[in-house]
C-alpha positions, 0 to 999 in steps of 0.5 A, a space after each residue: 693598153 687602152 681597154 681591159 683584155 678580154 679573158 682567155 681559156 686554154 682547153 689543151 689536148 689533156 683536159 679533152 682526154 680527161 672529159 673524154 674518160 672521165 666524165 660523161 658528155 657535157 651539155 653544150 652553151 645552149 643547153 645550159 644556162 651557165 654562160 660561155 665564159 664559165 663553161 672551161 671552169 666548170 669542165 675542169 671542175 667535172 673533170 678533176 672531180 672531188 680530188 680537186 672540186 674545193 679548187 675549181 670551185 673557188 676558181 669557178 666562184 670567183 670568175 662568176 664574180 668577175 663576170 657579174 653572174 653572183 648567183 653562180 658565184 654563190 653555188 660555187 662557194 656554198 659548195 667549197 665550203 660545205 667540203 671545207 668545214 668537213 675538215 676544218 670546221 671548229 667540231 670534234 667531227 671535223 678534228 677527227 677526219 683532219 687526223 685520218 686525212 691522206 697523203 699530201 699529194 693525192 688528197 682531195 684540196 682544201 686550201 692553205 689557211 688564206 685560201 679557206 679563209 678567202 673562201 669565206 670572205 667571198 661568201 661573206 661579201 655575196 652576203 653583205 650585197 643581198 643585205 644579209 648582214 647577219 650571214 656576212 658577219 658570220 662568214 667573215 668570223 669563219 675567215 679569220 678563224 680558217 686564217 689561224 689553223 694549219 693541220 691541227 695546230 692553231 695560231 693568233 688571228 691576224 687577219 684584221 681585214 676579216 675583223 673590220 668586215 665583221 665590224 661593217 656587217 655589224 654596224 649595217 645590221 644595227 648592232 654598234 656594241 657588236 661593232 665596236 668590239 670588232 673594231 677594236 680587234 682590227 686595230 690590234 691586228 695586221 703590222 699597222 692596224 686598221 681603223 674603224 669607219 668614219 660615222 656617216 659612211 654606208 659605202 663600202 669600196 673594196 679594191 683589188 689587185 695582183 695575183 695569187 701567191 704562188 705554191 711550189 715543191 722545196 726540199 731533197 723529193 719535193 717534200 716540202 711546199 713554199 709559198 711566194 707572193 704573186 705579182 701586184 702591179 701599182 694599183 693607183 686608187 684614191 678617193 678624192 686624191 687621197 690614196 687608199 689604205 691597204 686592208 689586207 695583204 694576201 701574200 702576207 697573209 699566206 707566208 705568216 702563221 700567228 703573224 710570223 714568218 713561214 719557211 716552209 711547210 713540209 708533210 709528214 711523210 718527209 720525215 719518215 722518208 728521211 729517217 729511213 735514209 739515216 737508217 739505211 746510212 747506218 745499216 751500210 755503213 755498218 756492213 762495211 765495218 763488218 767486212 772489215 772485221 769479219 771478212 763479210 760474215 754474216 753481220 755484215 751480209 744482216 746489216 747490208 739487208 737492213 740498209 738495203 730495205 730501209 733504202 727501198 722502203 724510202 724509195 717507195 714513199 715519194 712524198 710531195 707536197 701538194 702545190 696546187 692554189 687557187 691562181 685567180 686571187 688578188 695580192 692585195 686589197 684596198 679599201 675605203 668608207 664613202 658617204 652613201 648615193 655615190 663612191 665620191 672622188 674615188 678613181 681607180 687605175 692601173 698604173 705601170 713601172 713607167 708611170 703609164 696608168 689605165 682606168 678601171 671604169 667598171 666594179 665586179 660588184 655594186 649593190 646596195 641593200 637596206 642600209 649599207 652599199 657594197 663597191 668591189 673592184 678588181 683591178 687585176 688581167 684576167 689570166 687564161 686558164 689552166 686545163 688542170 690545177 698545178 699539181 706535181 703528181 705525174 700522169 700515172 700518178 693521176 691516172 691511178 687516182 682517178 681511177 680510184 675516185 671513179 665512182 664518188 666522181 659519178 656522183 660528184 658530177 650530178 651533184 654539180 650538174 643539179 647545182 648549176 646546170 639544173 638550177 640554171 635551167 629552171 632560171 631560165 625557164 622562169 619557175 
């Protein structure tokens, strides 16, 4: 592999048939300004409409990064997260709505705790390159405090990436107390710690690689969600020979809670489902006793209808866990501090099980803003994308719901189209 892959899409026969249903004609390349290699992202965000918009917009933001549009990028996350924080922002408001949350499987994406988080730390990195250092802080806090919370239970923070980022945002803003405070929380965080930034340094490099953790169904009815880590090539990245250290382990990230290890996560509609079983074992059992005593009196014929009920009734509950996830994120992210005016010695590559290694020439992100400069690789194969999120609901399952969201799709879809396609226009016509 001597050069980067170019990026793939895959719009198959079931995405036209979804645009085709449920969403009005969309606006060719040239009627937009969003650029062609975004245009199958924002298909699919129109498509699967609010059942799917946190997704397909983090999705959306984090390719228009990949693809140096960091206006787009910024719209796509401003937007996930104002649908985010109506669940999980720290307010009464936002814990009353998580109680009256729907059913795992059809309620509309929110993420896992390390894809809420990450969310934030992309806004925050979006921040630090416009030198607003004051926002930047702000999102990084808003990440490690999105890391701690599942449901309404809340764990330890141990995302230290986000508490050393918060302590750079503060020390590019001129607040070294601040700074310091951060600093002293990043290296109580993680399994090893992080150290704070040597003086002098006002270059930030980031370096990122792999892929996603993976999200799949577990248990008797799919019940129950794992979380696996994704794959993560060698990435050999130095500065001045010297390898860089690990900040932030995704795949860590998403199988921990308070820093200890996650079996499972399983939806509440599993444990009502279970419990019916053992009802309805009780109420079978139970009949065949009767007949026993009774010759199948009328205890026995009660019992059997019990049984039989509490079995439809589980039956009929089907509940899945909801394995959708956000697939263009990285496994692992690496990082330095180097002197400002340059990235130093710093060279970083792929490198293959039989040591082959490919050069990453080019960074998603290289700006420098007031007194502090941002550097962001991803070091990772764009992947072609899927025409739908992965989901484990079935056709007439997902056909149901879209039926059901036709209307707050309608206008889900012009809100989208006054963010991006509107926007873009007006861009290009110079207002």
């Amino acid at each position: 592999m001597s050069a980067r892959r170019p990026i793939r899409f895959v719009r198959t026969a079931v995405l036209a048939a979804m645009l085709a249903c449920t969403a009005p004609a969309i606006a060719q390349d040239g009627e937009a300004g969003l650029p062609s290699g975004l245009r199958p992202y924002y298909d699919t965000l129109l498509a699967e409409g609010e059942w799917g918009a946190v997704l397909n917009l983090q999705r959306l933001g984090l390719e228009a990064i990949d693809q140096g549009r960091l206006d787009v990028a910024e719209r796509a996350f401003d937007a996930a997260l104002e649908r985010i924080e109506l669940i999980y922002a720290n307010s009464e408001s936002a814990k009353k709505a998580r109680s009256l949350w729907s059913s795992e499987g059809s309620k509309d994406f929110k993420g896992e705790p390390y894809e809420r988080a990450m969310t934030y730390y992309y806004r925050g990195l979006l921040f630090m390159a416009q030198g607003d250092y004051e926002n930047a802080r702000a999102s990084f806090r808003s990440a490690e405090y999105q890391d701690t919370m599942s449901g309404d239970e809340t764990y330890a923070g141990d995302f230290g990436l986000m508490s050393l980022l918060s302590g750079w945002a503060s020390t590019c803003a001129g607040d070294a107390g601040m700074a310091a405070d951060f600093y002293q929380r990043a290296a109580t965080q993680q399994p090893a710690g992080l150290k704070a930034p040597p003086t002098g340094r006002a270059t930030l490099v980031l370096v990122e690689s792999g892929t996603s953790p993976v999200k799949t169904a577990t248990g008797s009815y799919g019940e129950a969600m794992q979380l696996k880590r994704g794959d993560n090539p060698f990435v050999s990245a130095s500065d001045g020979g010297q390898e860089l250290p690990l900040l932030g382990d995704i795949g860590w990230q998403a199988s921990t809670l308070g820093g200890r290890q996650v079996d499972a996560i399983l939806d509440g509609k599993a444990s009502f489902r279970k419990g019916s079983e053992t009802v309805a074992g009780i109420g079978l059992q139970g009949a065949t006793m009767a007949v026993g005593l009774d010759n199948g009196g009328g205890a026995a014929g009660a019992l059997a209808v019990v049984g039989i009920a509490a079995v439809l009734v589980s039956s009929a509950s089907k509940p899945k866990a909801d394995i959708r996830y956000w697939d263009n994120l990285p496994d692992r992210i690496y990082g330095t501090f180097v002197k400002s005016g340059g990235k130093g010695g710093l060279s970083v590559a792929e490198q293959t099980a039989d040591g082959e290694r490919y050069p990453v020439d080019a960074p998603a992100i290289d700006r420098a803003a007031g007194p502090c400069r941002l550097v962001l690789y991803r070091a990772r194969e764009p992947g072609a994308l899927r025409a739908q999120a992965v989901s484990n609901l079935s056709a007439g399952e997902r056909k149901s719901l879209h039926k059901r969201n036709e209307a707050r799709d309608a206008a889900f879809r012009n809100e989208m189209d006054r963010r991006f396609v509107a926007s873009d226009e007006a861009l290009a016509g110079g207002e």
